[in-house]
C-alpha positions in Angstrom: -12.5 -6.1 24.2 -11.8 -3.5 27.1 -10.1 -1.1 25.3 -9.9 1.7 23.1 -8.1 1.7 19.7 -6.3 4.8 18.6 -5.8 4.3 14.9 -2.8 5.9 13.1 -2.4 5.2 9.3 -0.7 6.8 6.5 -3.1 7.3 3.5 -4.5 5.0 1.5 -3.3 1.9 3.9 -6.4 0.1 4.0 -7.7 2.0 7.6 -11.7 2.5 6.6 -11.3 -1.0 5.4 -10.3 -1.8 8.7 -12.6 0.5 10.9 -15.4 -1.4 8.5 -14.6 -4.3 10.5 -14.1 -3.1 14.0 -17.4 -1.0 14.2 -19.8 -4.3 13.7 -18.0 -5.4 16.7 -19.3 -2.4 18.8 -16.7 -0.1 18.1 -17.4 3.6 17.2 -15.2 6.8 15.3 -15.3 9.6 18.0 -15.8 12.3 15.2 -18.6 10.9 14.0 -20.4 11.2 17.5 -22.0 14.2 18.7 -20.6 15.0 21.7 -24.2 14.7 23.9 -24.3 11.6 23.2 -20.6 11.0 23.8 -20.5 11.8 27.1 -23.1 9.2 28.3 -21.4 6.7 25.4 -20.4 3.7 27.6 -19.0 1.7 24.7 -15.5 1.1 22.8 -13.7 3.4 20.8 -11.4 4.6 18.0 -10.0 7.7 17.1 -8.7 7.3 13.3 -6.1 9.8 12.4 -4.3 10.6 9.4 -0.1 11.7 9.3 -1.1 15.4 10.1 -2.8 15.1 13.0 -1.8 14.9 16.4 -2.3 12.1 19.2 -4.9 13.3 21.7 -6.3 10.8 24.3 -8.1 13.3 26.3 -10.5 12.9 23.8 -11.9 9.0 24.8 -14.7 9.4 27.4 -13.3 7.7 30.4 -9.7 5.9 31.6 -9.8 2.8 29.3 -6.7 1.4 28.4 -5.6 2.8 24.9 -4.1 0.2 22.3 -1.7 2.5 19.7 -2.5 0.8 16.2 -0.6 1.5 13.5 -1.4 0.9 10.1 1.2 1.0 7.4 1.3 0.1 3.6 4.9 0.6 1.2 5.6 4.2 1.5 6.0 4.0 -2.4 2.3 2.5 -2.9 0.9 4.8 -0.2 2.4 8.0 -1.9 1.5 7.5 -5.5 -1.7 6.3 -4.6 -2.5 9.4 -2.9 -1.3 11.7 -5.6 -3.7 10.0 -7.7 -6.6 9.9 -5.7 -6.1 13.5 -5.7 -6.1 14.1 -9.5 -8.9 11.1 -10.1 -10.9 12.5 -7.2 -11.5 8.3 -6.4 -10.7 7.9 -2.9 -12.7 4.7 -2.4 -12.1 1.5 -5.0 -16.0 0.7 -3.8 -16.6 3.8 -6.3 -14.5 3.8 -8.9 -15.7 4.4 -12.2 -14.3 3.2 -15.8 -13.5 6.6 -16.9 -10.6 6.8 -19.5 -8.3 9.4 -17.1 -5.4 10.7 -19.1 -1.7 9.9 -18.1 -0.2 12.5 -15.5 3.0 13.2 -14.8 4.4 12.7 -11.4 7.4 14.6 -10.6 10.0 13.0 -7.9 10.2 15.6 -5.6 6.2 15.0 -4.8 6.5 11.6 -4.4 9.7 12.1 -2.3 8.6 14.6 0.3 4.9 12.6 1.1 7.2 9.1 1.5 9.5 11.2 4.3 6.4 12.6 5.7 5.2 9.5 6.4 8.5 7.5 7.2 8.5 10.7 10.0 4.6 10.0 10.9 5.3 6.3 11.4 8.6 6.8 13.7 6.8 9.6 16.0 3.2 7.4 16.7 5.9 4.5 17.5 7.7 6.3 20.2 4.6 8.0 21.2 4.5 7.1 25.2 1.5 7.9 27.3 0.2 6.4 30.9 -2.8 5.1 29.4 -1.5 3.1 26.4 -1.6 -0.6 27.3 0.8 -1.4 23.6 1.3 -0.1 20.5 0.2 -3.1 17.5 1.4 -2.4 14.2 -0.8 -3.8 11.1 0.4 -4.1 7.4 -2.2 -2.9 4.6 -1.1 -6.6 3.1 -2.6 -8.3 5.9 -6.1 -6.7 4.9 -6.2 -6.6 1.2 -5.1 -10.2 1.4 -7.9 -11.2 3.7 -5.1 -12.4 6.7 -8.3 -11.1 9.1 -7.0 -13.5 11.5 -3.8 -12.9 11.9 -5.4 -8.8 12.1 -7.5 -9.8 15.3 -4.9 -11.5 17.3 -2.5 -8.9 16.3 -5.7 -6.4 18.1 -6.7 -9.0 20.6 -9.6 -9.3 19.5 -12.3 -12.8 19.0 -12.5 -13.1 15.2 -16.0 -13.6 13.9 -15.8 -13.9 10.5 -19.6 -12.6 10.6 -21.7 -10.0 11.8 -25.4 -9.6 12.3 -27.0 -8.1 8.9 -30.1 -6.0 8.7 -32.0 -8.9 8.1 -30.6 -10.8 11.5 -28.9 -13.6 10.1 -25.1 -13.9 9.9 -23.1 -11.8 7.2 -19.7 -12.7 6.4 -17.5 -9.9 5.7 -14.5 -11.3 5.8 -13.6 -11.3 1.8 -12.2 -8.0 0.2 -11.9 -7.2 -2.9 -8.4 -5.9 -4.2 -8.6 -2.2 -5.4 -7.2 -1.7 -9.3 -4.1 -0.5 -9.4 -4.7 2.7 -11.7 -1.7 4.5 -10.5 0.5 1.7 -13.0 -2.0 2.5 -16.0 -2.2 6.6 -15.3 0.9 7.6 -14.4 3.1 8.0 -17.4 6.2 7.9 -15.5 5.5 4.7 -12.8 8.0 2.7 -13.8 10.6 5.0 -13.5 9.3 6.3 -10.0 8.9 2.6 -8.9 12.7 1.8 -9.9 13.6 5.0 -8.0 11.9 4.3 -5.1 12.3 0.6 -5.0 13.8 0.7 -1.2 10.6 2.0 -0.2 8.7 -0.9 -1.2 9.5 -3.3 1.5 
């Protein structure tokens, strides 16, 4: 491991699942670090960012190579997952609670515009070119949720351990995830018919 990772992920594609697993292995998230301590920080790196943000290297701590990860899920799946995140206010399936939501309605035209925002995302950190970036790896949301974790690390480079070091010393695995329900199918009164739609975008 002698490089940084810039992550780039649409939401809800599985990335805090994935930064989970990187930080055991000495990683840290450069917004979580005050920025004292970041200048002495000797260590490896990820910036995580979302489709609004923009691509900023300057802000790693020294002149490490860079690996551009990208991490996608169906644009379909990643939309309407969203949206409903945003009405449930459940961002994390760790979380979630059995509450009885009522059925929303989810018109086309929101759906529509986050999948092109994040078609648009996905093309730009692609073709995003820089000095420092050794590759660019792209990693599928399937590949996590399905526990593929070693087809993940040699997509990264990266030994795979299948355990880390717990609080009590002794080896952890954290290999197995749990899938996430898939409320959107059960809350959204109109799924189906948005699924049908958008079936193209599934792939």
């Amino acid at each position: 491991m002698f490089y940084h990772i810039q992550l780039n992920c649409i939401p809800r594609s599985g990335s805090h699942l994935l930064l989970s697993h990187l930080f055991p292995r000495g990683y840290v998230e450069l917004s979580n670090m005050p920025s004292k301590e970041l200048k002495r920080y000797k260590g490896l790196c990820v910036i995580h960012n979302h489709v609004p943000e923009g691509i900023n290297l300057r802000r790693f701590p020294d002149n490490k190579q860079v690996v551009n990860v990208i991490l996608k899920r169906n644009y379909f799946m990643s939309a309407i997952s969203l949206l409903v995140a945003e009405y449930t206010k459940q961002y994390n399936w760790a979380t979630y609670t059995d509450n009885n939501f009522e059925k929303i309605y989810i018109p086309d035209y929101r759906i529509e515009q986050m999948m092109l925002g994040h078609v648009e995302a996905i093309k730009t950190w692609k073709k995003f070119k820089h000095p420092r970036i050794a590759r660019t790896v792209i990693l599928d949301y399937d590949d996590l949720v399905n526990n593929r974790w070693t087809s993940v690390y040699n997509k990264l480079g990266i030994v795979h351990e299948p355990k880390h070091i717990g609080v009590d010393g002794l080896g952890t695995p954290f290999d197995l995830v749990v899938k996430s329900p898939n409320k959107s199918s059960i809350i959204v009164s109109n799924y189906k018919e948005l699924k049908n739609r958008y079936k193209h975008f599934l792939t």
